[in-house]
N, C-alpha and C positions, 0 to 999 in steps of 0.2 A: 624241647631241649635246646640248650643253646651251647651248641659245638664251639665255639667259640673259646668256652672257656678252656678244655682240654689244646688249643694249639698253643705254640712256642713263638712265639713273636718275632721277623725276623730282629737280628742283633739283641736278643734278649739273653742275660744270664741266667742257667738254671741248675740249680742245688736240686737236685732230686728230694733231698731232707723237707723241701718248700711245698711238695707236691704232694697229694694226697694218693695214697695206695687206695683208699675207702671212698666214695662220695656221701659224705656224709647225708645230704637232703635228698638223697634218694627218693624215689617214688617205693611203693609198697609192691613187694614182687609181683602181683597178680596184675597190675597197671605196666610194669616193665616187660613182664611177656605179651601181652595187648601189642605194646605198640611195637616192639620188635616184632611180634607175628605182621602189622602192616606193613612195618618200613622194608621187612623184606619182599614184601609183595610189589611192593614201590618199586626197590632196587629189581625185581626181576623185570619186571615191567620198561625198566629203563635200560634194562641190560638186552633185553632183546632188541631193541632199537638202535644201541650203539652196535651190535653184533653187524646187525641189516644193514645199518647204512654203511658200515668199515671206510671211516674215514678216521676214526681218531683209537688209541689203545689207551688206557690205563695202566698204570707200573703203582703196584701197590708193595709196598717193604713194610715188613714185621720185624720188630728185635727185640730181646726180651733175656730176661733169664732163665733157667729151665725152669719149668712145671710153671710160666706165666700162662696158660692160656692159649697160646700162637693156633696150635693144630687144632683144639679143640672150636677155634674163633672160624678157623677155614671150614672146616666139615660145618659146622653149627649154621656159618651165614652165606660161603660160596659156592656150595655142596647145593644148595637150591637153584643155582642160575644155569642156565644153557650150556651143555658141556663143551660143546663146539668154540663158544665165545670165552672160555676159560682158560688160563696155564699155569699152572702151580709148581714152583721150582723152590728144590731147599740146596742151597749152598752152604756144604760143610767144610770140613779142613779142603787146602789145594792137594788137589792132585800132583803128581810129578808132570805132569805133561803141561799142565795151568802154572807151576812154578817157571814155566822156561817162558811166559810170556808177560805182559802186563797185567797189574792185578785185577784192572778191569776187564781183560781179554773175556774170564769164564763165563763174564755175564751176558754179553751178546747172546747166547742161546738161549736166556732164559728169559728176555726181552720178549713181551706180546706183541700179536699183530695188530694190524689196525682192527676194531670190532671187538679186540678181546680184550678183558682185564687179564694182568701179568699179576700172580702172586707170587710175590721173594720171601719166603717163611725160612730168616736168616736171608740177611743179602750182601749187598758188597761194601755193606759197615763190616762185615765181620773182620776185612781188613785193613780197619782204624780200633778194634775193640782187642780181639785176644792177641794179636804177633804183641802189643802193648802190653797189656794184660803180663801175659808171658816170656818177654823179650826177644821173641823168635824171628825179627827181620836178620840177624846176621848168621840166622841159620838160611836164610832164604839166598838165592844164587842170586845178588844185589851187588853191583859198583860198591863198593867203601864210600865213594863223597853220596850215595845218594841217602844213607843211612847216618844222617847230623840230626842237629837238634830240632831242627824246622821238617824233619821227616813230615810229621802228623798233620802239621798245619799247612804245609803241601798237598797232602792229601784230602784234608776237607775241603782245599780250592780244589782240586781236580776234582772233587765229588761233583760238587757243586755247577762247577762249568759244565760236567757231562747230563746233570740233571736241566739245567738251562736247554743244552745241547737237545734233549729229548724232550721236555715240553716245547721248542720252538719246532719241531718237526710232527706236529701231532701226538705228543703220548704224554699226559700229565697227568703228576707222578703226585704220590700222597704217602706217608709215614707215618705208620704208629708204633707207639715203642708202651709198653706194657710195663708197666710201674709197678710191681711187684714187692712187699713186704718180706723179711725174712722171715717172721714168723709164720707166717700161711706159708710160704714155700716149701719151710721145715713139714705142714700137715701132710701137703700134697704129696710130699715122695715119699713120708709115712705112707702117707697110703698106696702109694706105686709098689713100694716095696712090701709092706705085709700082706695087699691084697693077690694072689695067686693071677687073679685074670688082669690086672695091670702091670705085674710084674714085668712083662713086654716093652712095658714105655719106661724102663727104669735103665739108666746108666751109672756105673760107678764113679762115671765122670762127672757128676748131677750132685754128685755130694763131694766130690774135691773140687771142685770151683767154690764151692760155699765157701772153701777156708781165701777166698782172693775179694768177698763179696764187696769192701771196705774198696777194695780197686776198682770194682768193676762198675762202682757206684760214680765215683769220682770219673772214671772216662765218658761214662755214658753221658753226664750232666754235660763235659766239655766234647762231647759227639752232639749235643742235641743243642748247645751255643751254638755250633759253628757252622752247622750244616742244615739248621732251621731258616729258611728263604720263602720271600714271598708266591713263586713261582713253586716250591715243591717242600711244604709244612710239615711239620714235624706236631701229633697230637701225643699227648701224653695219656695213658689211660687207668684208673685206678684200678687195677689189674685182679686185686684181690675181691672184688665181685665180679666176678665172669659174667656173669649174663647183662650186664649194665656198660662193661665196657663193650659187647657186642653189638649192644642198640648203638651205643656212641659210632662206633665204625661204622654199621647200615647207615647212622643217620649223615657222615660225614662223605661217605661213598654216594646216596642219592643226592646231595648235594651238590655234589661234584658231577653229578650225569644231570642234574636241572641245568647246570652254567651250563653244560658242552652241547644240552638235548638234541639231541643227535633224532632224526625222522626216519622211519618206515621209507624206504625207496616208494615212486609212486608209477606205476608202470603207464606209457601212455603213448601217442602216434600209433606207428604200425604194430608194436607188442601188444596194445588195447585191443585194437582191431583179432590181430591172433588170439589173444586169452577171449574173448568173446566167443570166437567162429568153436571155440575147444569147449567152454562153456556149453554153447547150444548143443554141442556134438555129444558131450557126454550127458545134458539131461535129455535128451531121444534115446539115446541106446539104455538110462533107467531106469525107462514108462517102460 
C-alpha cells in the first residue's frame, strides 16, 4: 500500500469533492483483513518498544463527521496495543471552566507521555470546525478585536506553531480526517437508530448537523489546506470502507514508529551483574 497517496501535501488545496469516500482498487476483503491482521502485529510490536524506551510520544487526531468510523478505528486497531503505552481523549463542546482560558489550554491533559501514543477522537480542530460551522465565537467570553476576519487563519497558524512546538520536543504528531460520503452516513445512523442495540451510539444532534453538511464540507477542505505541514500530515481516508481505511492508519502509524524505531532498553554494567545473581537465585530455589 502506498500511504502516500491518502496524505495532504503541505501547501496543497483540497476540495473534499477531489477525494475519494471509496478506494476504488481496492484489494478484495479477504487480502485487507490478511494484512491488517499483520500490520497490526507490526504496530504492537513497535509499540512496545516505543512504551520501553519513553523517549518519544505520539499525538494522533481523528476528525470526521458523525457515524465516520472514529471509535470504531480506536477499539478495532488501538484496543490491541499495551494499555499502559496508550491515552484516548475525546474532546467535546468547552466546558465553562475551558472557556475562561485558551482554546488550547484543555488540550494539555490530553497530551501523551513519552512511550505513549495520545489519541484525540475529536481534538483541538474542533475549535477552527463547529464555533464556524455555527457562529459561536462571540458567544465565547473573547476581546471583540480578537473576533475579525483573520480569526480562523490565526488559528491555523497557532495550530500549526504548537504542532511544530511538539514534534521539536519529541512527540510527532499525525492526522487523519475520515472522508465520509453522505449517503453511507444516511445508512449508518439508519442503522444506529432502528437497530435497538446501537441506539446508544445515536445522537439527535447526528442528524441536525446533516442539515449544515454543505458547510462543514467547505471548512474541513480549508482546515486540511492550512494546517496540512510537513512536520505533522494530514491523511485523508476514504471513510465509507471502514476496514480499508483502518489498514491505511496501521499502515501509516508503523511507519511512523519505523522512522522514530525507538529500541528495547538494554540492561548492563552493574544491573547485568544483579539480574544474573537473581537469575541463578531463582533457578536453584526451581529445581
Amino acid at each position: 500500500m502506498d500511504t502516500q497517496r491518502y496524505k495532504v501535501k503541505a501547501g496543497e488545496k483540497v476540495d473534499l469533492s477531489d477525494w475519494p469516500t471509496q478506494e476504488d482498487n481496492r484489494m478484495e476483503p479477504g487480502q485487507i483483513e490478511q494484512q491488517l491482521k499483520e500490520t497490526i502485529e507490526e504496530l504492537k510490536t513497535w509499540h512496545i518498544r516505543l512504551h520501553a524506551e519513553e523517549e518519544k510520544g505520539i499525538v494522533v487526531a481523528l476528525q470526521a463527521m458523525d457515524a465516520a468510523g472514529k471509535d470504531e478505528a480506536i477499539t478495532y486497531l488501538f484496543s490491541n496495543l499495551t494499555a499502559q503505552g496508550l491515552k484516548v481523549t475525546t474532546l467535546g463542546k468547552p466546558t465553562e471552566e475551558e472557556l475562561k482560558h485558551d482554546y488550547l489550554w484543555r488540550l494539555h491533559d490530553a497530551l501523551p507521555e513519552r512511550g505513549q501514543i495520545g489519541i484525540l477522537n475529536r481534538s483541538h480542530y474542533e475549535e477552527v470546525i463547529a464555533p464556524r460551522v455555527h457562529d459561536l465565537l462571540e458567544k465565547e467570553p473573547l476581546p471583540d478585536q480578537l473576533i475579525d476576519g483573520e480569526v480562523w487563519n490565526r488559528r491555523y497558524r497557532q495550530i500549526n506553531e504548537f504542532e511544530r512546538y511538539m514534534v521539536e520536543n519529541g512527540f510527532p504528531f499525525v492526522k487523519f480526517f475520515f472522508n465520509l460520503s453522505k449517503e453511507v452516513q444516511t445508512s449508518r445512523l439508519l442503522e444506529r437508530m432502528k437497530n435497538p442495540e446501537k441506539n446508544w451510539e445515536f445522537s439527535f444532534s447526528d442528524v441536525e448537523e446533516r442539515e449544515h453538511w454543505e458547510d462543514y464540507q467547505e471548512i474541513f477542505g480549508d482546515m486540511l489546506t492550512h494546517t496540512s505541514t510537513d512536520y505533522a500530515p494530514w491523511y485523508i481516508l476514504p471513510a465509507d470502507d471502514e476496514m480499508y481505511s483502518r489498514l491505511i492508519i496501521a499502515r501509516v502509524m508503523v511507519e511512523m514508529l519505523e522512522e522514530i524505531n525507538p529500541e528495547l532498553p538494554e540492561i548492563s554494567g552493574e544491573q547485568r551483574g544483579k539480574l544474573d545473581h537473581y537469575i541463578d537465585k531463582l533457578e536453584k530455589e526451581a529445581k
